[in-house]
C-alpha positions in Angstrom: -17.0 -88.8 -47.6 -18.8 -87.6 -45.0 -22.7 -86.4 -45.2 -23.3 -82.9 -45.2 -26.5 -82.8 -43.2 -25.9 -81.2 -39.8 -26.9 -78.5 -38.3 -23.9 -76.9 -37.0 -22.2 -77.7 -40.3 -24.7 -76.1 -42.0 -24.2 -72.7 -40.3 -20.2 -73.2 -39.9 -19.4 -70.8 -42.7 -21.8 -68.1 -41.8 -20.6 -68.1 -38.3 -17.2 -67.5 -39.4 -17.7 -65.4 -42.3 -19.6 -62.9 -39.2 -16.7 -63.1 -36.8 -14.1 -62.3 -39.8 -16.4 -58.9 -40.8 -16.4 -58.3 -37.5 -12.4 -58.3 -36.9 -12.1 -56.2 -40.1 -14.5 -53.4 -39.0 -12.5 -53.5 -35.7 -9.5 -52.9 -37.3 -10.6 -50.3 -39.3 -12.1 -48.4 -36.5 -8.8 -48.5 -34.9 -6.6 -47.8 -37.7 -9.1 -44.4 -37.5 -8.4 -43.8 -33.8 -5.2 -43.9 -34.1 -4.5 -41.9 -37.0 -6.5 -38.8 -35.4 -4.6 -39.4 -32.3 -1.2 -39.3 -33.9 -2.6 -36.0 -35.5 -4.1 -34.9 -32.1 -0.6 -35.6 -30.6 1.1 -33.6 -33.2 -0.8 -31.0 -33.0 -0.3 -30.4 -29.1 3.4 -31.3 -29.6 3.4 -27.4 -31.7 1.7 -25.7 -29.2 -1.6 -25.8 -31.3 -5.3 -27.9 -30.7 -8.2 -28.6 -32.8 -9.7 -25.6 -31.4 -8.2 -22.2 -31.5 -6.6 -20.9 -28.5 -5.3 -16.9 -27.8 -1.8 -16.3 -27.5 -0.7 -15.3 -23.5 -0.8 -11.7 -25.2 -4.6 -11.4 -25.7 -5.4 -13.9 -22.9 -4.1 -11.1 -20.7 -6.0 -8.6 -23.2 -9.2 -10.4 -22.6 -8.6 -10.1 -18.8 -8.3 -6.7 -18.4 -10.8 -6.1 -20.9 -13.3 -7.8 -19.1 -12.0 -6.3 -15.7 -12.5 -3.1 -16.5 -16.7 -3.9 -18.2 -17.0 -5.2 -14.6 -15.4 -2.2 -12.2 -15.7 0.9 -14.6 -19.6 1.5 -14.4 -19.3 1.8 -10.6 -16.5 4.8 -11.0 -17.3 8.1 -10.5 -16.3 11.9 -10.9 -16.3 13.4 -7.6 -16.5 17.7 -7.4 -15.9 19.3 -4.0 -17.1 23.2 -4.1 -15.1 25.4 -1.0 -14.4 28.8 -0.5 -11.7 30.7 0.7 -11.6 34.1 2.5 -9.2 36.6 0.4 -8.6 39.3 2.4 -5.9 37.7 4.5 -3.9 37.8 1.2 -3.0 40.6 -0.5 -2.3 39.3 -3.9 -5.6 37.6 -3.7 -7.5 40.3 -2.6 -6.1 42.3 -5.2 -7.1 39.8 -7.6 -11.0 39.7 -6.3 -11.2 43.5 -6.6 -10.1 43.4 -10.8 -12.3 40.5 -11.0 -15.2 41.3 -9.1 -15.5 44.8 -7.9 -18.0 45.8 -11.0 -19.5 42.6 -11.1 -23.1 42.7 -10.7 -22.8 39.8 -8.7 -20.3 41.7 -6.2 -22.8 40.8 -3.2 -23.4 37.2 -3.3 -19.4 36.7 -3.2 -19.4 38.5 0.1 -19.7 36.3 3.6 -20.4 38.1 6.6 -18.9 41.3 5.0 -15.9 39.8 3.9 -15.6 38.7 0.1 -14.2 35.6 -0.6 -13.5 33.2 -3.8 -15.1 30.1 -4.7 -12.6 26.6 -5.4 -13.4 23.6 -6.9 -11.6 20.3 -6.2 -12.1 17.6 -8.6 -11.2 13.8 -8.3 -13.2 9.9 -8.0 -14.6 7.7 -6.4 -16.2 4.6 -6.8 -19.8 3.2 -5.8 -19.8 0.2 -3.5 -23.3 -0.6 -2.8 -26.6 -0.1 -5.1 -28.1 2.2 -2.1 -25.2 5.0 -3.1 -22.0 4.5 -0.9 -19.1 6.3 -2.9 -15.7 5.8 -1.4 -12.9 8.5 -2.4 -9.8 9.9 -0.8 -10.5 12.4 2.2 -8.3 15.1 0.4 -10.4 15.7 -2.2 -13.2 16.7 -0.5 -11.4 18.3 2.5 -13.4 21.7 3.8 -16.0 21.1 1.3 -19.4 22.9 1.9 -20.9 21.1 -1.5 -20.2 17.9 -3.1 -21.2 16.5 -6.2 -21.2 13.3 -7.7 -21.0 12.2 -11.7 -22.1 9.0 -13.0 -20.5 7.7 -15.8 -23.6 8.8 -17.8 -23.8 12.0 -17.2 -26.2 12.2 -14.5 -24.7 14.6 -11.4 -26.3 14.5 -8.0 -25.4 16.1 -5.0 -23.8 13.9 -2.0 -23.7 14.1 1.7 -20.7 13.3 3.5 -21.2 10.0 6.1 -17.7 10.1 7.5 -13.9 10.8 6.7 -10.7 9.7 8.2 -7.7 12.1 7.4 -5.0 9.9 9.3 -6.1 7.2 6.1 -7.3 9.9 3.4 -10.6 8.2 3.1 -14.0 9.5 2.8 -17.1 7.8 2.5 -20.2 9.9 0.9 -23.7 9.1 0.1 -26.3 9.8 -2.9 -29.2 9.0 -3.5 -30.1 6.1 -5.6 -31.4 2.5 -6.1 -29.9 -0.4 -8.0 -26.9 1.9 -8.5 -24.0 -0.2 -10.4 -21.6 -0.8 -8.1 -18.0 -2.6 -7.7 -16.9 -5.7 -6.1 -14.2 -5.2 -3.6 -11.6 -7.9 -3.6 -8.8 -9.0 -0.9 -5.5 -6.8 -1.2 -4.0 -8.8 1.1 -3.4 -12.0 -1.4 -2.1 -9.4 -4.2 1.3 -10.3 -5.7 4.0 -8.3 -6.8 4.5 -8.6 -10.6 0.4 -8.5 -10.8 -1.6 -7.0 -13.5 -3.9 -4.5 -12.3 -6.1 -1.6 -13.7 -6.3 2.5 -12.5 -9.4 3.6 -13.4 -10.4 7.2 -12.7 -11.5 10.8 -14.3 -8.0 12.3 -14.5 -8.0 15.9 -15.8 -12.2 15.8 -15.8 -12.6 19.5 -15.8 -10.6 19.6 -19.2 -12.0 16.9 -20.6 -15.5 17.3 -19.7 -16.7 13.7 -20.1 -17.7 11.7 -17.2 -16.6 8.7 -19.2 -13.6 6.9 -16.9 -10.4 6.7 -18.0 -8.4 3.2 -18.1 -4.4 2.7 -17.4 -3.1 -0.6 -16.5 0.3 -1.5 -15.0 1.7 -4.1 -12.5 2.2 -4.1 -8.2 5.2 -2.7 -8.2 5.6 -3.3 -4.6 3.4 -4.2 -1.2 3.7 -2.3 1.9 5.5 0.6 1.3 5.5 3.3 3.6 5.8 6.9 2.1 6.6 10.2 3.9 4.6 13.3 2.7 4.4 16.9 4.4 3.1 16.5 8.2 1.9 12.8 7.2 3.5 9.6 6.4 1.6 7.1 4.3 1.6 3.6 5.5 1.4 0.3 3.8 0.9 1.6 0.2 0.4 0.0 -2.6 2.7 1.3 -5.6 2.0 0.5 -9.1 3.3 1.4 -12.1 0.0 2.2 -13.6 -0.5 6.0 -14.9 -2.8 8.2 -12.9 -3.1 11.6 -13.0 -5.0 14.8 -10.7 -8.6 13.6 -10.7 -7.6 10.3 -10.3 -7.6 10.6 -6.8 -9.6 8.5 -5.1 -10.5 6.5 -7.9 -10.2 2.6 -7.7 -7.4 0.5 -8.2 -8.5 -2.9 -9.9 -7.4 -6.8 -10.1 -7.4 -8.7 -13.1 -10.6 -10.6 -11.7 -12.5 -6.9 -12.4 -12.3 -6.5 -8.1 -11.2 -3.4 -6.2 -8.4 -3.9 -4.3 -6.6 0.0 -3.7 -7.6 3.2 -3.7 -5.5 5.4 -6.1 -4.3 8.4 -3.9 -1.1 9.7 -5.2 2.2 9.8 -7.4 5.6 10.5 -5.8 6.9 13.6 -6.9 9.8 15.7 -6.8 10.7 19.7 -7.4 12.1 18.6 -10.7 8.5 17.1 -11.6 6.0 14.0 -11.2 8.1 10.9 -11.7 6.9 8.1 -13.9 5.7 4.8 -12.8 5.3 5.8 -9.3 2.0 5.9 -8.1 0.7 4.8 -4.9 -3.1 3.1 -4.2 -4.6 2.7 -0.1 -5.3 -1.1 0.3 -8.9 -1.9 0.3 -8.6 -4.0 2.9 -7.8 -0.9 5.0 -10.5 0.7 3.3 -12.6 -2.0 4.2 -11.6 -1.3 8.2 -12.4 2.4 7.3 -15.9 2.2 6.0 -16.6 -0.3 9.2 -15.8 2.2 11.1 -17.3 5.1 10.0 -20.6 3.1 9.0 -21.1 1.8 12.7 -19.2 5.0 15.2 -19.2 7.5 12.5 -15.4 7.9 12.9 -12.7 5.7 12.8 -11.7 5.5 16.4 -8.5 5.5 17.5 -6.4 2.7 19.4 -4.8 2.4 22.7 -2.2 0.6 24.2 -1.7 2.6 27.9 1.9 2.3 27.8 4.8 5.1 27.0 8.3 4.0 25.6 11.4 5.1 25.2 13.6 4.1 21.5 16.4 2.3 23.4 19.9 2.9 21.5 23.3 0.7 22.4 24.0 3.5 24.6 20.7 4.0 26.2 21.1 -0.2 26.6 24.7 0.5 28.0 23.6 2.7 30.8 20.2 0.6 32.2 22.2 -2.1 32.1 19.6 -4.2 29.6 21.1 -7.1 27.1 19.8 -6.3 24.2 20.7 -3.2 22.3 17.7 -2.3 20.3 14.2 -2.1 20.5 10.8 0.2 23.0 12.0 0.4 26.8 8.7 0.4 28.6 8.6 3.4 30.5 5.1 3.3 31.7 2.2 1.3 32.0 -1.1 2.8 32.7 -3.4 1.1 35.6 -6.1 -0.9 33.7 -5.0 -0.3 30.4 -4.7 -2.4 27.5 -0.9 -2.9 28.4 -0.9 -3.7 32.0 -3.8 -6.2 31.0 -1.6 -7.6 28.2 0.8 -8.7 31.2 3.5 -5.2 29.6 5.2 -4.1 32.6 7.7 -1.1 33.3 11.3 -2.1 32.2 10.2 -4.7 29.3 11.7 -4.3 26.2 9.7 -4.3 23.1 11.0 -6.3 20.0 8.7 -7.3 18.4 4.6 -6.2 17.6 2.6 -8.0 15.3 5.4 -9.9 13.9 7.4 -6.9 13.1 10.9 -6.2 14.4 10.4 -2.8 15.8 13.4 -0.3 16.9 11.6 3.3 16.6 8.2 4.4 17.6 7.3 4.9 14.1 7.3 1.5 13.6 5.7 0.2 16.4 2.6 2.5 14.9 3.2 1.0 11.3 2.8 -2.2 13.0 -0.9 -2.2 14.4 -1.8 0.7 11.8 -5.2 -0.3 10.0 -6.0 -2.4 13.5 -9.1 -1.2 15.1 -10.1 -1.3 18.4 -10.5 -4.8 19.8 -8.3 -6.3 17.3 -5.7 -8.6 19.1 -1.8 -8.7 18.6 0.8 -10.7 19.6 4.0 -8.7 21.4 7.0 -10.1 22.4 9.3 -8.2 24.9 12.5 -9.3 26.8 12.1 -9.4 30.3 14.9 -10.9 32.9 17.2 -12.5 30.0 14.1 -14.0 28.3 11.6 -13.3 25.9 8.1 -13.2 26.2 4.7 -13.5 23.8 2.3 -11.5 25.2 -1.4 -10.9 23.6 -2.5 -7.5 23.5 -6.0 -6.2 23.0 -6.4 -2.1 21.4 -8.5 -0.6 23.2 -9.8 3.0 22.5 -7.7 6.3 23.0 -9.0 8.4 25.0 -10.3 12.0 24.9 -7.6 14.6 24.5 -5.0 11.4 24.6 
């Protein structure tokens, strides 16, 4: 039999005894990791974690939640005073005389002689810088002599009026103010249809005498619509199914991400009555156009292309002898006007503006409505047979134009 006297014999069975403890605790370690990722597994194949998640319901709770902490301390109530002179209606004036004749304040409801009754509009608006900007629809504070604003803690100021633009029903007002809470404006040209968003206003105020907003939430019902009203049309309206009601006017329309992205202005109606889930917001991002124009000229200037047309019908097409059927004859071009620069000349025929098949005059204005002067726009017209993309520049109508 061999000695047992060397060294590595010696410290043979430690070594192994080490490596053996070793592979065990490995195993076990493993055995461990894979049990709680079998569990991990299971769990996820159930729908379900180790930490709790909300269901899509109160995800979409949270959201709008959230959205409206973020827009609804920047929403106001908005109170236009006017007056009105009675005497060119009987009933009315009839109505002054019971009312005021033995009033003691008969006098100071007189003007220049003639008596006359005091309105009061109400209606919203929303703060969008700390300084005191308030946007709101130009209706409700149409032939105002005062205007008053309401913060959402009571406190009521008196506002100024920077600008207005009846053509877009928007009206931009000032108060005074610092580090006023105001809202973030979002992009209304990347909203979806099917969207969640969030009409916050002051409907009914003068009943409910709280200057605490009110919250409604509904979905884009549809993008661009255009929507004829007495002596107006509406262009590129939001609609929404989202509930809002007189004194929500003006009030803002927001995104699930708490951002402004309409103006809530009105809801279609009929003689039978208001109809439900109809209701119609401006797009900020013509707002946005707006309040750049009014902030900078004071007004929103008009545009200008220097040419007059004619709405060509298969019959009108027949008789000048054109090829195409449909679509703006070019009847004149102005010298040196946005047109005739643009390369337009008499006898083109206008298809297309801005990307936008257009047959009637109407739509040729739909199509560079909430463009502003400067802005650029491609036109393609058929000329001799072919067709033709020409770039055209607005320029500025002029006086009396």
């Amino acid at each position: 039999m061999k000695p047992f006297n060397s060294r590595w014999d010696r410290l043979a069975p430690f070594v192994v005894g080490a490596l053996f403890g070793l592979c065990a605790a490995m195993l076990a370690v493993s055995i461990v990791m894979f049990r709680r990722a079998e569990e991990r597994g299971r769990g996820q194949a159930f729908g379900r974690d180790d930490a709790p998640r909300s269901s899509p319901g109160e995800e979409r709770s949270q959201a709008i939640v959230e959205a409206t902490r973020l827009a609804s301390p920047a929403v106001v109530s908005v109170t236009a005073i006017l007056t009105k002179d009675v005497t060119s209606n009987p009933y009315l004036y009839y109505q002054f005389l019971q009312q005021y004749y033995f009033n003691p304040s008969f006098q100071a409801r007189l003007r220049d002689g003639r008596p006359v009754v005091e309105y009061t509009s109400f209606g919203s608006g929303v703060v969008l810088a700390p300084q005191g900007y308030v946007l709101t629809n130009e209706h409700v504070i149409r032939d105002a002599e005062r205007i008053y604003v309401t913060m959402n803690d009571g406190t009521q100021t008196e506002a100024s009026l920077i600008g207005a633009a009846p053509s877009y029903d928007l009206a931009l007002l000032k108060i005074d103010g610092k580090n006023l809470p105001y809202a973030r404006l979002g992009d209304s040209d990347r909203l979806a249809i099917g969207e969640w968003v969030i009409a916050i206003g002051n409907p009914f105020g003068y009943l409910l005498d709280d200057p605490q907003p009110s919250v409604t939430v509904g979905v884009v019902s549809a993008l661009h619509r255009d929507v004829r009203a007495p002596n107006t049309v509406f262009n590129n309206m939001i609609q929404t199914d989202a509930a809002i009601n007189p004194g929500n006017s003006g009030g803002p329309l927001v995104s699930g991400a708490g951002e402004v992205v309409g103006v809530n202005t009105f809801i279609f109606s009929t003689q039978e009555g208001s109809i439900p889930g109809m209701s119609f917001a401006i797009p900020i991002n013509t707002a946005k156009m707006v309040i750049d124009e009014i902030t900078h000229f004071g007004r929103v200037r008009g545009t200008w292309t220097g040419i007059a047309v004619i709405e060509l019908s298969p019959e009108e097409a027949r008789r000048r002898g054109l090829d195409v059927d449909h679509g703006l004859y070019v009847d004149r071009v102005d010298p040196g006007q946005p047109g005739e620069r643009a390369g337009i000349r008499r006898g083109d025929v206008i298809l297309t503006v801005n990307g936008m098949t257009v047959r009637t005059q109407q739509q040729s204005a739909r199509a560079i409505f909430g463009l502003k002067v400067g802005d650029e726009t491609d036109v393609v017209v058929r000329r001799d047979g072919k067709e033709l993309t020409l770039r055209l520049r607005l320029g500025e109508r002029p006086a009396g134009a």
